[in-house]
Biotite code that builds the C-alpha atoms (Angstrom):
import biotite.structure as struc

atoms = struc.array([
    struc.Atom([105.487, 75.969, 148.572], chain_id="A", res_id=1, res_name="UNK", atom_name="CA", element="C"),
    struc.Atom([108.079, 74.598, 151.248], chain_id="A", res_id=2, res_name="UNK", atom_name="CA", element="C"),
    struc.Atom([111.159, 76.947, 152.278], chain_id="A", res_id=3, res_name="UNK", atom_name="CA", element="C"),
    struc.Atom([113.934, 77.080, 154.410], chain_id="A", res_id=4, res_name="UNK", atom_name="CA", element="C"),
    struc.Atom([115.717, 78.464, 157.136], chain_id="A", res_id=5, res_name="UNK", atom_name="CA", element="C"),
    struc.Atom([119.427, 78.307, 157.573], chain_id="A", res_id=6, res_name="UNK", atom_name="CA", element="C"),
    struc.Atom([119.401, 75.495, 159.722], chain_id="A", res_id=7, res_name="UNK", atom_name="CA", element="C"),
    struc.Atom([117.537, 73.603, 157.703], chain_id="A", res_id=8, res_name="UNK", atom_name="CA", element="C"),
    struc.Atom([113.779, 73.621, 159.063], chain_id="A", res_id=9, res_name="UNK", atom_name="CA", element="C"),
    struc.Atom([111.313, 73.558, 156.785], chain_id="A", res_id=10, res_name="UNK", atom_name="CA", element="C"),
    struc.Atom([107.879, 75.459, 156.473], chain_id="A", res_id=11, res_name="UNK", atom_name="CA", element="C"),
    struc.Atom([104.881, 75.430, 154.111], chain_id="A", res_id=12, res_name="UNK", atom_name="CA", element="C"),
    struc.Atom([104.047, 78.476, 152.672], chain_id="A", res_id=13, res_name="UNK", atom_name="CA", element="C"),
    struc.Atom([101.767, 80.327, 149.950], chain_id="A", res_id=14, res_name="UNK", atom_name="CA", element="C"),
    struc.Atom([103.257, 81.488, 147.265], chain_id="A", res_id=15, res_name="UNK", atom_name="CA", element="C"),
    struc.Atom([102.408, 84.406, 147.414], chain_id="A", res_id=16, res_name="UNK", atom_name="CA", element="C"),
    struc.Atom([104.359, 84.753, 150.713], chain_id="A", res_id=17, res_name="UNK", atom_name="CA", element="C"),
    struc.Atom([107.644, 84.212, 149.538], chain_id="A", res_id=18, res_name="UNK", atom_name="CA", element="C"),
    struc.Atom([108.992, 87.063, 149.216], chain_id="A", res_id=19, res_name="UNK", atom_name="CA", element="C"),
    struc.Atom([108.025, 88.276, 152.669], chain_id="A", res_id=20, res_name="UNK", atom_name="CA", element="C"),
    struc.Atom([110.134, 85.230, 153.547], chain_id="A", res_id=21, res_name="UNK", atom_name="CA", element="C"),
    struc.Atom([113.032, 85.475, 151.056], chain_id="A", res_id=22, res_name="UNK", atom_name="CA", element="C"),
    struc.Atom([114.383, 88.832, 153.073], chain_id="A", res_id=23, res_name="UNK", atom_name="CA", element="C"),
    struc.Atom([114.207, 86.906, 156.120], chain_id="A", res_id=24, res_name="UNK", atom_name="CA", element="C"),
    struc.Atom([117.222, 84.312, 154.162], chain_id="A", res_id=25, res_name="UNK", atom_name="CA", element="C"),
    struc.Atom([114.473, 81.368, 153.931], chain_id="A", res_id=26, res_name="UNK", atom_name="CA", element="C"),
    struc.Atom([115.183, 79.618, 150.409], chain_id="A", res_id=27, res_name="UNK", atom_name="CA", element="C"),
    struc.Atom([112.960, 77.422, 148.495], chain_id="A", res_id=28, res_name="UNK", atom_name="CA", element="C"),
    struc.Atom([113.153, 73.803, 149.714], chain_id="A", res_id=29, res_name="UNK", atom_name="CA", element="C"),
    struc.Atom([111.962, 70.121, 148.922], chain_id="A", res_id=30, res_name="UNK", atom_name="CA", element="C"),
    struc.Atom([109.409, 69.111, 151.976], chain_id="A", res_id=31, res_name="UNK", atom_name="CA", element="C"),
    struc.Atom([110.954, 67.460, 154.533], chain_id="A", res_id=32, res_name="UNK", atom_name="CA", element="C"),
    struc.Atom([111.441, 64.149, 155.064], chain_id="A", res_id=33, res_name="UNK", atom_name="CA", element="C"),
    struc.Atom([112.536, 62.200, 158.563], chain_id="A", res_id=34, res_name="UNK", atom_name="CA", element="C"),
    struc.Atom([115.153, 63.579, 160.681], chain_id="A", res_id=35, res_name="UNK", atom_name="CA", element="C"),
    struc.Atom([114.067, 67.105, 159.870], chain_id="A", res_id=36, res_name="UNK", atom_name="CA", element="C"),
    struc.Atom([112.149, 69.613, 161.582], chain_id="A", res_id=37, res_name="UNK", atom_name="CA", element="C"),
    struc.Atom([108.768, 71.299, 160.137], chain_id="A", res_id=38, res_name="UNK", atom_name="CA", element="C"),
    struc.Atom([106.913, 74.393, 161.402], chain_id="A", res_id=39, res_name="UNK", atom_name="CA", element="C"),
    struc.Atom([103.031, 73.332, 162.009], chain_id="A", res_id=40, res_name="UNK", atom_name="CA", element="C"),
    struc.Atom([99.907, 75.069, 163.360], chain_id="A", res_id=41, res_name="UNK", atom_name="CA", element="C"),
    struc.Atom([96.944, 74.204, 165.211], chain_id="A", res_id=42, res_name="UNK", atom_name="CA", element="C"),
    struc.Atom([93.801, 76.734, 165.176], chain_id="A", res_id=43, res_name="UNK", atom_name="CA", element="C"),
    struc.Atom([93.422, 76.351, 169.090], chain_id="A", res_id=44, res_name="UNK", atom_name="CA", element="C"),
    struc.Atom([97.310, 77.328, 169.590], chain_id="A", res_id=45, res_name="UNK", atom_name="CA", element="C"),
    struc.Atom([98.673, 81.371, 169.172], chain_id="A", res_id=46, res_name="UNK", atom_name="CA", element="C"),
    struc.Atom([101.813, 80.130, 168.025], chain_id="A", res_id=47, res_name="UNK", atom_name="CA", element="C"),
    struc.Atom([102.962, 77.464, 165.687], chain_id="A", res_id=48, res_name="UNK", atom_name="CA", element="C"),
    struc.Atom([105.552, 74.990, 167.042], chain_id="A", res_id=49, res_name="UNK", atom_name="CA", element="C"),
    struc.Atom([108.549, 73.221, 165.267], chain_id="A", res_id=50, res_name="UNK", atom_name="CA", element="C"),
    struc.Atom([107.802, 69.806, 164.971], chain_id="A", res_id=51, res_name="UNK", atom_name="CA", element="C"),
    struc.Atom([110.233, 66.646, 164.184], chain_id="A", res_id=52, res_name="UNK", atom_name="CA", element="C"),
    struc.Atom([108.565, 65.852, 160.461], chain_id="A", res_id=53, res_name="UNK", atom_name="CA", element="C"),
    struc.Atom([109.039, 62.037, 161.365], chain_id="A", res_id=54, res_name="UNK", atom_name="CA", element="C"),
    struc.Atom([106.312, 62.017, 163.905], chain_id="A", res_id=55, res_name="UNK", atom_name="CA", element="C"),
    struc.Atom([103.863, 64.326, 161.768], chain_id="A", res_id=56, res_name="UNK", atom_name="CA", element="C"),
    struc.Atom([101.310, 61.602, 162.125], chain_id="A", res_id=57, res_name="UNK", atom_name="CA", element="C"),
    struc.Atom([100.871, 62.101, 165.288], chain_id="A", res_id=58, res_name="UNK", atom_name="CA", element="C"),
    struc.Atom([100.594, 65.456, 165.453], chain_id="A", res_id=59, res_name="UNK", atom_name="CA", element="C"),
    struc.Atom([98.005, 65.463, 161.967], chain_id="A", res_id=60, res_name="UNK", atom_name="CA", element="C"),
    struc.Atom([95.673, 63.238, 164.142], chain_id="A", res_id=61, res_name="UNK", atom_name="CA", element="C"),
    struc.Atom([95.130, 66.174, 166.664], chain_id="A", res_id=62, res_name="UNK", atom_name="CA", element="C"),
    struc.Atom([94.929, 69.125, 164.420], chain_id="A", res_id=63, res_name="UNK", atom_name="CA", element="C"),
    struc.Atom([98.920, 70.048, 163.375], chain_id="A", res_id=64, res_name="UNK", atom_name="CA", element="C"),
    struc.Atom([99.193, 71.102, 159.919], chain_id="A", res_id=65, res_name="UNK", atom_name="CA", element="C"),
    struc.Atom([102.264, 72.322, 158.217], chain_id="A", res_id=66, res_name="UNK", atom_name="CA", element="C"),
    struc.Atom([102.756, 75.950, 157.600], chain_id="A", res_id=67, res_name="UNK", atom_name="CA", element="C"),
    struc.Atom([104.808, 78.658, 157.993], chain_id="A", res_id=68, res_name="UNK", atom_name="CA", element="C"),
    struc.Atom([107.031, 79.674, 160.990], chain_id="A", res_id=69, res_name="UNK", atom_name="CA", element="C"),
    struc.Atom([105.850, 82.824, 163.100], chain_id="A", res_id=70, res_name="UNK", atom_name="CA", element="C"),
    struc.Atom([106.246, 86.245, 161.780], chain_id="A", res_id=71, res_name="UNK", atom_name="CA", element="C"),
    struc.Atom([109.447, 87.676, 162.614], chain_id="A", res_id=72, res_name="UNK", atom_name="CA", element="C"),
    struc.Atom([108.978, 90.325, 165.348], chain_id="A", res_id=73, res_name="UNK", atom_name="CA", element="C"),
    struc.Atom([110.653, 94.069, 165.605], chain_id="A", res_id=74, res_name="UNK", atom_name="CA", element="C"),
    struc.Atom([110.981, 94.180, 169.197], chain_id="A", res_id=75, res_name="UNK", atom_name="CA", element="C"),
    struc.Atom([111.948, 97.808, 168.411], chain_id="A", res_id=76, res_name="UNK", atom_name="CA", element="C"),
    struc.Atom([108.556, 98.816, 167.343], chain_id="A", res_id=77, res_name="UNK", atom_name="CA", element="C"),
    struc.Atom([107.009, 96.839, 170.232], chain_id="A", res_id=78, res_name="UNK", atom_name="CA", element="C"),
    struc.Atom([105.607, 100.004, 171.990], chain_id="A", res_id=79, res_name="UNK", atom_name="CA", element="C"),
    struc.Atom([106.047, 99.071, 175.709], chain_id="A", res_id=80, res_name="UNK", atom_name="CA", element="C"),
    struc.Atom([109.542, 97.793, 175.288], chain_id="A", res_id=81, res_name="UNK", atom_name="CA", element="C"),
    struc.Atom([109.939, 100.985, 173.138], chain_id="A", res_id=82, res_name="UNK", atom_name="CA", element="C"),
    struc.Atom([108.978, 103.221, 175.736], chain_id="A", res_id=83, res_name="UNK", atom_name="CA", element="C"),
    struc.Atom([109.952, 100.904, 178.684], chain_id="A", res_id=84, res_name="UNK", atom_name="CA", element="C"),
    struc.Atom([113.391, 101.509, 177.274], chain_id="A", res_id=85, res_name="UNK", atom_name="CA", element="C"),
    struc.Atom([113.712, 104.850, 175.301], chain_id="A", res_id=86, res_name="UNK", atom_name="CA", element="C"),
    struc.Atom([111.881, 107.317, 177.976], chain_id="A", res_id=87, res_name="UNK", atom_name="CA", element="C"),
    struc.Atom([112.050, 105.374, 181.518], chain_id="A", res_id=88, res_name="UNK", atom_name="CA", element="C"),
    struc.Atom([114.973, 105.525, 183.802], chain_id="A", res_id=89, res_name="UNK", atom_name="CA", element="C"),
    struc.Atom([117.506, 102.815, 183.926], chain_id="A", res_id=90, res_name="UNK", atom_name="CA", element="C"),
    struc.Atom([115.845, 101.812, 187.343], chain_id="A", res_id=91, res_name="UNK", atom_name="CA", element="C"),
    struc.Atom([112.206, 101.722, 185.331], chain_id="A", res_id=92, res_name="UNK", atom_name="CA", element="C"),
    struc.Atom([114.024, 99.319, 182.271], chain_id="A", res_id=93, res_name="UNK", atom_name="CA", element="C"),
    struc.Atom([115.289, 97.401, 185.342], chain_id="A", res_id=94, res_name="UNK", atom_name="CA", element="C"),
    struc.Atom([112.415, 97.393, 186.985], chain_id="A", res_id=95, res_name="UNK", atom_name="CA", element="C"),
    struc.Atom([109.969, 96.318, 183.845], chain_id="A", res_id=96, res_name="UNK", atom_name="CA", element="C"),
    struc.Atom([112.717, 93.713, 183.255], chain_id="A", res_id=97, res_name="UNK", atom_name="CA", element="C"),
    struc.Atom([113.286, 91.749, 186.160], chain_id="A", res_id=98, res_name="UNK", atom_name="CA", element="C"),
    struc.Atom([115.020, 88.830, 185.278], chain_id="A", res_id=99, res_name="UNK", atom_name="CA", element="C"),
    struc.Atom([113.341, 87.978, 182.574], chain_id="A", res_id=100, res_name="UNK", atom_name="CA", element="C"),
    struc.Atom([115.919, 87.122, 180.334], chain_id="A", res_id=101, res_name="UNK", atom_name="CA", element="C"),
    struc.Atom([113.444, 87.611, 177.010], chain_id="A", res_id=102, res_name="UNK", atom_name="CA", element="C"),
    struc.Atom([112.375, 91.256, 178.383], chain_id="A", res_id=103, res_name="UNK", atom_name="CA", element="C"),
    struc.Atom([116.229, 92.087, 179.194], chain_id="A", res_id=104, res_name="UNK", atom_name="CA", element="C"),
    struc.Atom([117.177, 91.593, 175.071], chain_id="A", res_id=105, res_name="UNK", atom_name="CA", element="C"),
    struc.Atom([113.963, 93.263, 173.984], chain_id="A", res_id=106, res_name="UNK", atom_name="CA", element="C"),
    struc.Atom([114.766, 95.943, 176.153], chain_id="A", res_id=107, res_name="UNK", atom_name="CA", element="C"),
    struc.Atom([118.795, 95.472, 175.049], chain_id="A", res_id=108, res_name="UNK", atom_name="CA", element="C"),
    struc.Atom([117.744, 96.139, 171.190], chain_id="A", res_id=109, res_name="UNK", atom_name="CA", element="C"),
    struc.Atom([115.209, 99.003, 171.905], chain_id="A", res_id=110, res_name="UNK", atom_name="CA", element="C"),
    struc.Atom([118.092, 100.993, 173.812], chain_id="A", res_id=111, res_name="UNK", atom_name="CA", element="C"),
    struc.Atom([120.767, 100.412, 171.231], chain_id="A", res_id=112, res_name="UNK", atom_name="CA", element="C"),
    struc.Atom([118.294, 102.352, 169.271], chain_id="A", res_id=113, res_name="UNK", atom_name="CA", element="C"),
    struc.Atom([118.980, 105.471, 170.954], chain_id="A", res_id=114, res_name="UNK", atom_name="CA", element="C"),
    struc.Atom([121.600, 108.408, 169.662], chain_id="A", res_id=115, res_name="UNK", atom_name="CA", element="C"),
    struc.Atom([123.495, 107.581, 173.260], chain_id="A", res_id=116, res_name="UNK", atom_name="CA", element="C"),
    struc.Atom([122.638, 103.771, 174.323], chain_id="A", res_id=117, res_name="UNK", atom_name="CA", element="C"),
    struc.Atom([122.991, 104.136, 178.499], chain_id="A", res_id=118, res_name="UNK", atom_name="CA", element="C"),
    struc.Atom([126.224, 101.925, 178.860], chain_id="A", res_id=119, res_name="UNK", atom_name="CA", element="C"),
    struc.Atom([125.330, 101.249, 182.468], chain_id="A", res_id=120, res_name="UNK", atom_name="CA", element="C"),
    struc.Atom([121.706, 100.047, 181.441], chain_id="A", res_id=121, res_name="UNK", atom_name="CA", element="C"),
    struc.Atom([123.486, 98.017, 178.170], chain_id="A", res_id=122, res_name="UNK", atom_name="CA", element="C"),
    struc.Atom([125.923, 96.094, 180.631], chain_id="A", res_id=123, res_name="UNK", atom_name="CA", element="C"),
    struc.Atom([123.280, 95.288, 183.314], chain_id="A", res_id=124, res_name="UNK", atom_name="CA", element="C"),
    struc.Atom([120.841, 94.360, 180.767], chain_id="A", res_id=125, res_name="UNK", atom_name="CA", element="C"),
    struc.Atom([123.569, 92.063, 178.771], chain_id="A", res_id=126, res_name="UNK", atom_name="CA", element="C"),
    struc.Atom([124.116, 90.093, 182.947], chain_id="A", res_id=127, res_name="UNK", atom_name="CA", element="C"),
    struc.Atom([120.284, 89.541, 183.192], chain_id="A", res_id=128, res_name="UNK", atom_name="CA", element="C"),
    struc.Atom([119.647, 85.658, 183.331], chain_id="A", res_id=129, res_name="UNK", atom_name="CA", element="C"),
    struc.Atom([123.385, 84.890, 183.423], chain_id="A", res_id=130, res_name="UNK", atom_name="CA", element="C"),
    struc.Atom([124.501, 82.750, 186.454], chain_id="A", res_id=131, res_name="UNK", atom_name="CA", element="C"),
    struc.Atom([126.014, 84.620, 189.131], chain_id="A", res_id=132, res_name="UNK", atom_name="CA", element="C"),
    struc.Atom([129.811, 83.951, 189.571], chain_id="A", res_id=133, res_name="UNK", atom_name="CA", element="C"),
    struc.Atom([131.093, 81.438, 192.175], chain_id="A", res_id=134, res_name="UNK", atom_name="CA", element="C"),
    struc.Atom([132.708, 82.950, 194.637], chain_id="A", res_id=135, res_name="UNK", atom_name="CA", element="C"),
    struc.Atom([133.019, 80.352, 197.250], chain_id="A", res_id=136, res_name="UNK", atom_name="CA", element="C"),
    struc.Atom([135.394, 78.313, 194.391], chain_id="A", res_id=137, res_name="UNK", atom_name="CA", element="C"),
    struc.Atom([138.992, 77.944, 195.401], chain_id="A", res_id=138, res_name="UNK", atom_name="CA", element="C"),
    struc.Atom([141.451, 79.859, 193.163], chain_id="A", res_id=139, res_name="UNK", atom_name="CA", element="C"),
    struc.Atom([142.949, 78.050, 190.632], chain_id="A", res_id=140, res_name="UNK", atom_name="CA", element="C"),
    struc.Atom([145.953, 76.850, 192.166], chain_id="A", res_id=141, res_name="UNK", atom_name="CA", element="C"),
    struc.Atom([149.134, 77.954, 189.993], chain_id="A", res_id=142, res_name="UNK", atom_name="CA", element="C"),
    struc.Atom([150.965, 75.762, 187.915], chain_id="A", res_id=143, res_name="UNK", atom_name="CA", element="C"),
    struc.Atom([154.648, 76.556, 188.735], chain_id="A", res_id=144, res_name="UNK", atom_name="CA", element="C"),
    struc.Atom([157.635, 74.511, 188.852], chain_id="A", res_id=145, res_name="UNK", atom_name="CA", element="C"),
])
């Protein structure tokens, strides 16, 4: 059965699947045809990979087959961002973090989770992987006559 997401990439799925991906707002969809994207898998790769369905051929030759898309994640019940986040200091989340900018919104969800989210910790988290401001720029210069 092929679904889809809201942007419009498709993935082949069992039936028997589709409800686990009708809560996630994929719909029931025609397969795809050229100019669209597909989700396909490959038994030597973890993760499947969203392919351009026009060059499918290419990718069939070397293993790719259509399927479904990877199952969403809970970062929330991911038990080292869970704990990273809900019993460390804000130094330790910091720490763990670095700038890893994937880390920094796992890390961002988990501590919304808590009665009392750590507003410090939210607002550095929320800066992690954003470029640092220019402050060698001239001022704007102002525009009065």
């Amino acid at each position: 059965m092929w679904i889809r997401d809201l942007n419009g990439n498709k993935a082949f799925i069992d039936v028997a699947d589709r409800d686990q991906w009708t809560v996630q707002q994929w719909k029931p969809g025609l397969p795809p045809s050229d100019g669209e994207f597909c989700w396909m898998w490959h038994p030597d790769v973890a993760v499947p990979a969203l392919q351009p369905w026009a060059s499918r051929a290419y990718f069939e030759a070397v293993g790719w087959v259509p399927g479904p898309p990877a199952a969403p994640v809970d970062v929330t019940r991911d038990p080292e961002v869970h704990a990273a986040a809900l019993v460390g200091s804000v130094d330790d989340v910091l720490e763990w973090v670095g700038d890893d900018r994937e880390r920094a919104e796992s890390a961002l969800t988990a501590e919304l989770t808590r009665p009392k989210p750590r507003k410090s910790l939210v607002g550095q988290l929320e800066q992690v992987g954003q470029p640092e401001p220019d402050s060698s720029a001239a001022p704007a210069a102002s525009n009065k006559e």
